[in-house]
C-alpha positions, -999 to +999 in steps of 0.1 A: -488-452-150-490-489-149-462-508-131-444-522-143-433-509-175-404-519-196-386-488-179-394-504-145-383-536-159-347-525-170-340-509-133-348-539-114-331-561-140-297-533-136-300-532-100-306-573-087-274-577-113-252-556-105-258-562-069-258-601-069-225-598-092-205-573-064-218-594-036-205-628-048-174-611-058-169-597-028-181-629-006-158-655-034-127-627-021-137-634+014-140-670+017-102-671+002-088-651+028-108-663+051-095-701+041-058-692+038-064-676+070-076-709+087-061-739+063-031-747+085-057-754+118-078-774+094-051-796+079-038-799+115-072-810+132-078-831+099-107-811+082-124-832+053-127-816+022-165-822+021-169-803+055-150-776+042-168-767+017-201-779+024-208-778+062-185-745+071-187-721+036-221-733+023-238-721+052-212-693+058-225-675+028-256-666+040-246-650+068-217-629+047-239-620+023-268-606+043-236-585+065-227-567+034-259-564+021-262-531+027-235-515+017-232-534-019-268-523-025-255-492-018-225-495-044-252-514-071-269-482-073-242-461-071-226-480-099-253-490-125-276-452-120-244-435-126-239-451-159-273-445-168-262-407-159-232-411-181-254-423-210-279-405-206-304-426-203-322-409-171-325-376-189-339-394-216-368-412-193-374-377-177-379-362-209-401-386-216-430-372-190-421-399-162-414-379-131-386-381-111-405-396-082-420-422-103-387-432-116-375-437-078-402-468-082-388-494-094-356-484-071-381-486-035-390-519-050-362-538-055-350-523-021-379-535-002-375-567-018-340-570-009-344-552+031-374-581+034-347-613+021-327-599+046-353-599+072-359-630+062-322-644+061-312-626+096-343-639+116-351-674+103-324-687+076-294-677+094-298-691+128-301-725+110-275-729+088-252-711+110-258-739+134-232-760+111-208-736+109-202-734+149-205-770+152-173-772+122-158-746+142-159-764+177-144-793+161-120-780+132-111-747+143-122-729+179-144-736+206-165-703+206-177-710+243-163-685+272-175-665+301-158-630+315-184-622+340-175-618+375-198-609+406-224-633+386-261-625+398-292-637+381-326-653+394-332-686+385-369-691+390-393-664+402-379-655+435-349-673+439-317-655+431-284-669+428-251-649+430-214-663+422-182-643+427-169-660+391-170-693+373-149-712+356-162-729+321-135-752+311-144-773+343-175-759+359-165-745+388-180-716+411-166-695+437-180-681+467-214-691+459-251-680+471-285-688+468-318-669+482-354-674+478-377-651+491-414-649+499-432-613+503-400-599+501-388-617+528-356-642+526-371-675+542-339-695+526-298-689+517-274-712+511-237-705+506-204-719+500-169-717+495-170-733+465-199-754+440-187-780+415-209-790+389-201-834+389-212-848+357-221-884+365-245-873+397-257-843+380-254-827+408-236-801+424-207-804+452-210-775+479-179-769+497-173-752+528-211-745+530-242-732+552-278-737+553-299-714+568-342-713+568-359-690+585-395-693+597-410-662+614-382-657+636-372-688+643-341-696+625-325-735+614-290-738+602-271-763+590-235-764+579-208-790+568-174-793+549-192-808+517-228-815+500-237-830+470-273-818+459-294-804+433-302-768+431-323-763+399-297-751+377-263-762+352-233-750+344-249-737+313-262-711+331-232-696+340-215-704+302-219-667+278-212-677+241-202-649+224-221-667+190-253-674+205-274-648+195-262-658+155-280-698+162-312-678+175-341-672+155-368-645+161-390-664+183-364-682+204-343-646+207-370-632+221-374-665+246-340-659+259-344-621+264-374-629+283-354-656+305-319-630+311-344-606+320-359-627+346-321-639+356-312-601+358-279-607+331-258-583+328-260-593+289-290-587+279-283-553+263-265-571+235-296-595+228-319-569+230-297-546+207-293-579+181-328-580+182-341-548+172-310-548+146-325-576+128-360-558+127-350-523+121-317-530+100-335-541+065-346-497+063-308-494+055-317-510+020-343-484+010-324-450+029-292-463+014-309-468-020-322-434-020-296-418-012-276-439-041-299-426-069-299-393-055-261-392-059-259-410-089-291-398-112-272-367-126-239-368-148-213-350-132-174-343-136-156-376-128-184-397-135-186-433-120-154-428-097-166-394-082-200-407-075-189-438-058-160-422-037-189-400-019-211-426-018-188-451-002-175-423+020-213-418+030-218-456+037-194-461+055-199-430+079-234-449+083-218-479+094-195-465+115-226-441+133-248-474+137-215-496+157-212-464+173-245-464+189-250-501+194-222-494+219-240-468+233-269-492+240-249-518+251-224-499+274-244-469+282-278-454+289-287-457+251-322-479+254-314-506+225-343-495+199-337-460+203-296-469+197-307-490+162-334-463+151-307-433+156-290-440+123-320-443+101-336-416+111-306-395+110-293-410+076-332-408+060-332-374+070-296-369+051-319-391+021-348-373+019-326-339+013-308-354-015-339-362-030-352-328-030-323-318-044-322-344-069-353-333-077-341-295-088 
């Protein structure tokens, strides 16, 4: 059978509409809470209408709609299959010789065309446009910028390693400070202090309370003194974590700063690593979650719509809840960051590929 056939044509037409009409519901719901939430800090810090609108909730839409993607794909199917059900309009198109496989087509379809938008939107569109809506935040709302590390260790350059006991963002300030460069495993330079302050119109760095030390063979120099302005092949920026930087990175340059925190040893780079293979591996939810929405939804049962949908949701949800469950995992524990994204789908297409069978019966 050719596709696609007017039968083919009628699914994806049901399914794109009913999705796109719950999504901008939902996201029109949003942005009004999310507005009355934040009006008073944008009349106090004097937002103009124009940025409102179009620099902060223009490009906040992309980003809310590809979050809840998933889920009102989901819901779509749930919704518009089960009325089909009700109808019925599937019994019909099974009656008519088309298998039930064959009518799961026009379903993979649209799903893969939807899981490869979001692909598209979470690694290439959304790092973009949600550059504008951090830059309206910094000014109208929040600066996103902090850093909670302590005990601060990371190599700068390939066998130099810098260590920091904390460091303070809001005016660029380090305390008990260290830096070593080896050669063959062997330290042939540290310097320490007290304290480093990063000084703006030098660009430069203040040592205080420091000591030099080099070491040739075994013949050792040192050098010490109450305070030293120098260079030291880093800035502050090194030290800053923003919390939102991962959302402002696109595939390539994500991968980029995995590569450099991995060579700086951070202590962060579980949650980079874990964004990453979330944006790659996430976009299966559409088809697992769209199979298991038809195979809920294809047969009329007792309570119609409302039934169907509370299992369904009740089913999303538990997916959601399993995949923040072991991104956590990843990020706080042993959980290697693929294997933490890939546990869901796998667990939640086995749960899919049972319905189906059942379905099926």
């Amino acid at each position: 059978m050719k596709f696609p056939t007017i039968i083919d044509r009628y699914i994806i037409k049901k399914f794109l509409i009913t999705f796109l009409f719950s999504i901008s519901l939902l996201a029109i719901i949003i942005i009004i809470f999310d507005l009355s939430e934040k009006i008073n800090d944008f009349l106090e810090r004097e937002a103009p209408i124009k940025a409102i609108v179009f620099d902060y909730y223009c490009n906040f839409l992309p980003y809310l709609i590809n979050m809840f993607s998933y889920l009102f794909i989901f819901i779509a199917v749930i919704f518009f299959t089960s009325k089909m059900a009700a109808r019925t309009e599937i019994i019909a198109i099974l009656n008519g010789g088309i298998s039930f496989s064959r009518f799961l087509v026009p379903y993979i379809v649209t799903a893969i065309f939807l899981g490869l938008i979001s692909f598209a939107l979470s690694n290439f569109i959304i790092p973009r446009t949600y550059v504008k809506v951090r830059e309206f935040e910094k000014i109208y709302w929040k600066n996103s910028y902090e850093n909670n590390e302590i005990n601060i260790h990371m190599q700068i350059k390939k066998n130099v390693f810098v260590y920091t006991e904390s460091f303070q963002v809001s005016n660029n300030i380090g305390i008990k400070f260290a830096m070593e460069k080896f050669n063959n495993n062997e330290e042939i330079y540290k310097l320490a202090a007290n304290k480093i302050t990063w000084i703006d119109s030098t660009q430069q760095w203040r040592l205080n309370n420091y000591y030099e030390r080099t070491f040739d063979g075994t013949k050792e120099t040192l050098r010490q003194g109450m305070q030293l302005d120098t260079t030291l092949g880093f800035s502050p920026a090194e030290f800053i974590v923003d919390v939102e930087d991962k959302k402002i990175m696109d595939y390539w340059e994500l991968n980029a700063f995995i590569d450099k925190e991995r060579l700086k040893g951070s202590s962060n780079i579980r949650t980079y690593e874990v964004e990453k293979w979330r944006r790659i591996c996430s976009p299966l939810a559409s088809i697992i979650l769209t199979l298991i929405g038809v195979s809920l939804s294809s047969r009329k049962v007792r309570g119609g719509i409302g039934a169907n949908l509370g299992i369904g949701i009740a089913l999303a949800f538990s997916y959601i809840l399993f995949i923040q469950i072991t991104e956590m995992l990843s990020r706080y524990g042993g959980l290697t960051p693929l294997v933490a994204v890939m546990i869901p789908n796998i667990f939640y297409g086995i749960i899919a590929i049972f319905l189906l069978i059942k379905a099926k019966r």
